[in-house]
N, C-alpha and C positions, 0 to 999 in steps of 0.2 A: 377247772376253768374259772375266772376270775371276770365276771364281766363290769362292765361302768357304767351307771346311770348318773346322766347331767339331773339332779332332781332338781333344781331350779328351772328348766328350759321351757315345759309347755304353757299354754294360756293358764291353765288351773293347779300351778307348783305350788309349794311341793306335793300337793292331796294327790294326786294322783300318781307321781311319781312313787312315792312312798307304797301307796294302793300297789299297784304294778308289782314294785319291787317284792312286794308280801305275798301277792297274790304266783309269782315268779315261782314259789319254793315248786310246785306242779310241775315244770317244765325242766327244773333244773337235774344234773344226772350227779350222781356218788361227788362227794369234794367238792361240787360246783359252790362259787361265793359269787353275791351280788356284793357291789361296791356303790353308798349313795353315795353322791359329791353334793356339798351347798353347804352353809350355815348350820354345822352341828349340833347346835339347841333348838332351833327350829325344826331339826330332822326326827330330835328325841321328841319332838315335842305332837309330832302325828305316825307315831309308833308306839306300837300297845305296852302300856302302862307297864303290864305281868310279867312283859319280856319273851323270850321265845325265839323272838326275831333273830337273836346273837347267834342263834347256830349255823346261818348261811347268808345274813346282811353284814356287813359292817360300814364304818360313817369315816367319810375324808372329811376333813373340815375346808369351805374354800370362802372365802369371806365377799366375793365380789361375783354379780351377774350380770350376763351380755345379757340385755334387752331384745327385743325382738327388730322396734327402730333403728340401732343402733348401728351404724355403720361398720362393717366386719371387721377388717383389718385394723382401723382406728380401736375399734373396743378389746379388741383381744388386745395390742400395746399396753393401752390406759388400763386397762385391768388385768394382769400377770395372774391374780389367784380369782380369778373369774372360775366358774364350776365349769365351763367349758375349757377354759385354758388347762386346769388343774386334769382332765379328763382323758385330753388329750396327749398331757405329755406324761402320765401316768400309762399311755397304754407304751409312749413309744418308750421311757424307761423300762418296758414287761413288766409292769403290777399288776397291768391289765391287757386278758389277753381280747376284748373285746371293748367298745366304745357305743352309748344309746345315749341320742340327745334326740326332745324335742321339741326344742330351742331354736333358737335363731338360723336358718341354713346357709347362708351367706358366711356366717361367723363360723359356724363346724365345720364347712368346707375349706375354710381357709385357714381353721386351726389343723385338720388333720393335714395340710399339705407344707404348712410350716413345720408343725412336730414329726408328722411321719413320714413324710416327701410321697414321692411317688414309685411307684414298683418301679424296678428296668424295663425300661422300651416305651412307657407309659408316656404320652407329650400332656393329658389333661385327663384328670377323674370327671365321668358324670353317674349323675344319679339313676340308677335304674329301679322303674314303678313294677309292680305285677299287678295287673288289671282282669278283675274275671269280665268272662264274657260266654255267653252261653255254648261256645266251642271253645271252652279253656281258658288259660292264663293267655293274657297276649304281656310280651316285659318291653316298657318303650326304656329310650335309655338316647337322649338327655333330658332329663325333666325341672333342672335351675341350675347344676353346676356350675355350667359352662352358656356364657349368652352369645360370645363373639366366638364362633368354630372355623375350622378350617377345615379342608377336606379330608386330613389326615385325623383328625379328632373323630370326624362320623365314623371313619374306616376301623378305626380304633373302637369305638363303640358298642360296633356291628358286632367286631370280634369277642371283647367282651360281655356284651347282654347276651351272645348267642351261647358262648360256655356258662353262665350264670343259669339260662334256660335248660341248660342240657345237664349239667351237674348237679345244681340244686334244685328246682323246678324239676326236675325229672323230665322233660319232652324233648324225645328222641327226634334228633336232626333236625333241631327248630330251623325254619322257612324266617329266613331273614328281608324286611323288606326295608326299602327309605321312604319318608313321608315327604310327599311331593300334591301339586295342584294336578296330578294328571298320573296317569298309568304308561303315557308314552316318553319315549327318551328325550325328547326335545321338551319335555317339560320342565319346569322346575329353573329357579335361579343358579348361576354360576356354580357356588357351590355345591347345592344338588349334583349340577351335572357331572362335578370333579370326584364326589364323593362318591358318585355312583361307578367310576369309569373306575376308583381303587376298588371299592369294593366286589364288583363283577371278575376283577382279577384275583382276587382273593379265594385262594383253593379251602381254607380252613374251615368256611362257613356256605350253609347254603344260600347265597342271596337269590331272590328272587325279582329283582328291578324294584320299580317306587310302586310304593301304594299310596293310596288317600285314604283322605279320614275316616271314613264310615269303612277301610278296608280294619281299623282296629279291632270292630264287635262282628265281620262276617266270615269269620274263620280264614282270610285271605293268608294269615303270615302267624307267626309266633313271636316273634321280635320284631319291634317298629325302632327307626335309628334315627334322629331329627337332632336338633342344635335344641341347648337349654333355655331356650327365648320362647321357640316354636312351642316344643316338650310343655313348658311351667302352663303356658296360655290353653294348651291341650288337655293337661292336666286338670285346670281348676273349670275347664268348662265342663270336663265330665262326671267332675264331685258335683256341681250346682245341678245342672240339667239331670244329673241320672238321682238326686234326693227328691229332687223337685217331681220327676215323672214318678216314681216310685210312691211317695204320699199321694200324688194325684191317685195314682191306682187303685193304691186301698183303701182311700175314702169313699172311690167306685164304689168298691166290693162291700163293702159297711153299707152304700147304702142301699145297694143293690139285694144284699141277702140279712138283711136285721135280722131274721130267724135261725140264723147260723153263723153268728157271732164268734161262738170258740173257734170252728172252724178256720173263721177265715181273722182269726186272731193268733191262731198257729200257722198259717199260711202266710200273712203277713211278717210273723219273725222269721223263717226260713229265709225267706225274700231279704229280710233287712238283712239279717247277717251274710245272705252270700256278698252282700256288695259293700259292707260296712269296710272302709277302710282300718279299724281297728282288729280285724279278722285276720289281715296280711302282714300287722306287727312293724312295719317299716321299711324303705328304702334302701340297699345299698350304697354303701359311694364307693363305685367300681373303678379299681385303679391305684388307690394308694397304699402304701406301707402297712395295712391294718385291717381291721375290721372294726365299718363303723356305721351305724344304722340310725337313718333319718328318720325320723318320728312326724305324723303329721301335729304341728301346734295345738292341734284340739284333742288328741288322743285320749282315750279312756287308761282305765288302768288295765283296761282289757289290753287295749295296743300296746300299752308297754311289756304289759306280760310276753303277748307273743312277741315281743321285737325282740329280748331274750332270746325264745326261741328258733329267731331266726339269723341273730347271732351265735347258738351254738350251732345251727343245720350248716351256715356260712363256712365255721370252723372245722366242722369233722370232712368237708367236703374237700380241704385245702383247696377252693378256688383259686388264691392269687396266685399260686404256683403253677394254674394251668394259665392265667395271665399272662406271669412273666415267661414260665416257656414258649407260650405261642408269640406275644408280641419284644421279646430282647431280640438285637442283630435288626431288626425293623429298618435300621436311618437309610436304608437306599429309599424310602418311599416320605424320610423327612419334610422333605423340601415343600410338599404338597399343600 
């Protein structure tokens, strides 16, 4: 397997990229190759001196990077050998049977649906998160893809994060819910209500009606399905709130038991790492022609490593083929 790392993409390129990529060889299985994209002097140029690396990296050279400001579709045009352009149409040529950026999302989303289109039956890709919580992964799914949905994109969604849950994830008959202001049917704007009345008809998956917010961390659902407006704002409030409470905690605990400092200095990193977003390696973007894993812009080399690995789990699992069997033949429910 032949994976791609955008190594230009996140806030600290290429160090960490390169990090990742190295750190990768653990994860990778018999034949596996990492592939960096960027500026191939700058690539030689934070990779070990001695060499070593040549046995399962090799270097694309691509001269040009999407910014993180930069307008998507405008930057992918203006820049053809951008390391995201070069990245993506490297996978849909097969050089690459995987795709890691983390880079601009706007820009990777619009590069994988111009280079690799979208699976059949698919109307819109979105991003799906895996979120721990002290009853399991819960996977929301749309979390930026997509900000204008329709009823038929949630319904789509549902069906998707909830095979991504059951497949990969491993949770048997995941509990599908919609994120809604209310638990009752009369809740929720228009859309809500359309997406809800597809989804309820939907034999394929288990929905359970809407949840609300705080139904994410109480074990209410395994998959949460909302528009990538709602999703992103979801999202970054529970990176900020759940760092924020988490430091508060253990400066508690520091100064509550100074006499048992190791302690709760190993209790403290368990804690960080179960909810470190670099622990989960990356997003999918569930839906299109490929396999291609969103990276959060701050990731460590830790998160690129596992984002590897959770583009090979992606691949041996042949997800989009349970995709495109369950959603091809779809267009009676187009209209929606």
């Amino acid at each position: 397997m032949r994976i791609g790392i955008d190594a230009m993409g996140g806030d600290h390129a290429p160090v960490v990229e390169v990090q990742g990529a190295l750190a990768a060889r653990a994860v990778l299985g018999p034949g596996d190759r990492i592939v960096l994209i960027g500026p191939e002097p700058l690539l030689r140029k934070h990779l070990p001196a001695a060499g070593g690396w040549e046995e399962f990296i090799e270097l694309r050279h691509a001269s040009e990077v999407v910014t993180m400001n930069e307008a998507p579709v405008e930057a992918l045009r203006s820049k053809p050998d951008s390391s995201l352009s070069v990245l993506t149409q490297m996978h849909r040529d097969g050089k690459l049977d995987a795709a890691v950026s983390a880079g601009n999302t706007g820009a990777f989303v619009a590069a994988a649906q111009m280079h690799l289109r979208r699976l059949r039956g698919v109307h819109r890709p979105g991003i799906a998160v895996v979120t721990p919580t002290p009853h399991g992964s819960v996977t929301v799914c749309d979390v930026g893809a997509n900000v204008s949905c329709r009823p038929l994109h949630l319904h789509q969604y549902g069906v998707m994060a909830s095979l991504y849950a059951s497949i990969v994830c491993g949770v048997a008959n995941p509990r599908v819910g919609l994120l809604s202001i209310g638990e009752e049917d009369a809740k929720g704007n228009e859309l809500v209500k359309k997406a809800r009345d597809l989804l309820r008809e939907e034999k394929s998956i288990r929905f359970i009606g809407n949840v609300e917010g705080r139904d994410i961390f109480s074990g209410a659902c395994d998959v949460v399905v909302c528009d990538g407006f709602v999703g992103n704002v979801v999202l970054k409030l529970m990176e900020g709130m759940g760092m924020t409470m988490l430091k508060g905690f253990i400066e508690d605990l520091r100064a509550a038991m100074p006499d048992h400092l190791d302690t709760v200095k190993k209790a403290a990193g368990r804690i960080m790492a179960r909810y470190d977003f670099n622990e989960y390696g990356g997003a999918p973007l569930l839906g299109v022609g490929g396999i291609c894993i969103i990276c959060h812009g701050a990731s460590s080399a830790v998160g690129i490593q596992n984002a590897v690995r959770v583009a090979r789990e992606f691949a041996s699992r042949r997800l989009n083929a349970s995709i495109t069997s369950m959603l091809s033949g779809r267009e009676k429910v187009a209209h929606a």
